[in-house]
N, C-alpha and C positions, 0 to 999 in steps of 0.2 A: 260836712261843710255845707252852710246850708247860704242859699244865695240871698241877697240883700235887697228890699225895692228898688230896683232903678237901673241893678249893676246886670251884665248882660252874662250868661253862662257861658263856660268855654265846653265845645263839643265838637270841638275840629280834631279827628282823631287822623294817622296816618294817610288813608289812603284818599279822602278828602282833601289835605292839604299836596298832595302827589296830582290832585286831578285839577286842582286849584292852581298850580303853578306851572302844569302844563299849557292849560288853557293859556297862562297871562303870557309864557313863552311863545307859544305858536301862533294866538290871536284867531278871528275869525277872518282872516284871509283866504286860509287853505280850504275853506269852506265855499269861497265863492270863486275863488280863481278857476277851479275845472268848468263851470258853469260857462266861466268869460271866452275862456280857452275852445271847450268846444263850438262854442258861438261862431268865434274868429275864425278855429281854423277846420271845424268841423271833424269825423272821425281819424284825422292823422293824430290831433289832441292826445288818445290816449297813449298811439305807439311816444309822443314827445314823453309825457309823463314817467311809460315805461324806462325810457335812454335815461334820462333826468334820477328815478330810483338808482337803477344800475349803478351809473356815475358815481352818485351819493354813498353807494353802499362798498362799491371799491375805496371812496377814500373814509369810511368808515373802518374798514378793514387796516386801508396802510393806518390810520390813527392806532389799530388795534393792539397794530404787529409795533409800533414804535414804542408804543405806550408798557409793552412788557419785555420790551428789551432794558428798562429802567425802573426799575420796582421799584420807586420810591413815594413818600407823601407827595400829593401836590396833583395841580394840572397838568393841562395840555402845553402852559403859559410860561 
């Protein structure tokens, strides 16, 4: 297939499009918020972060456990 003057190649293979749509989900926030945070509150910042993971990853977990007590197509939703 050969490309045409003008028209732009397509070269977006998986793992590109996986780092691409992460990016647009998460944004460059999580990149400047520890910065903000430890500013503010100084070395407690990290243990907040710490509790903050935790939290997240318990209800990552109960998502887990609900999510395969229902094996069917679909979401969360």
């Amino acid at each position: 297939m050969t490309v045409d003057a003008g028209e732009l190649e397509r070269n977006l293979g998986f793992l590109e499009a996986m780092t691409l749509g992460g990016g647009t989900m998460i944004g460059a926030g999580i990149f400047i918020l520890p910065g903000l945070a430890a500013e503010g509150a100084g070395p407690a910042s990290a243990i907040s972060f710490v509790i903050a993971g935790f939290v997240a990853l318990l209800a990552a977990l109960s998502l887990a456990e609900l999510a395969t007590g229902m094996p069917i197509a679909g979401g969360s939703y």
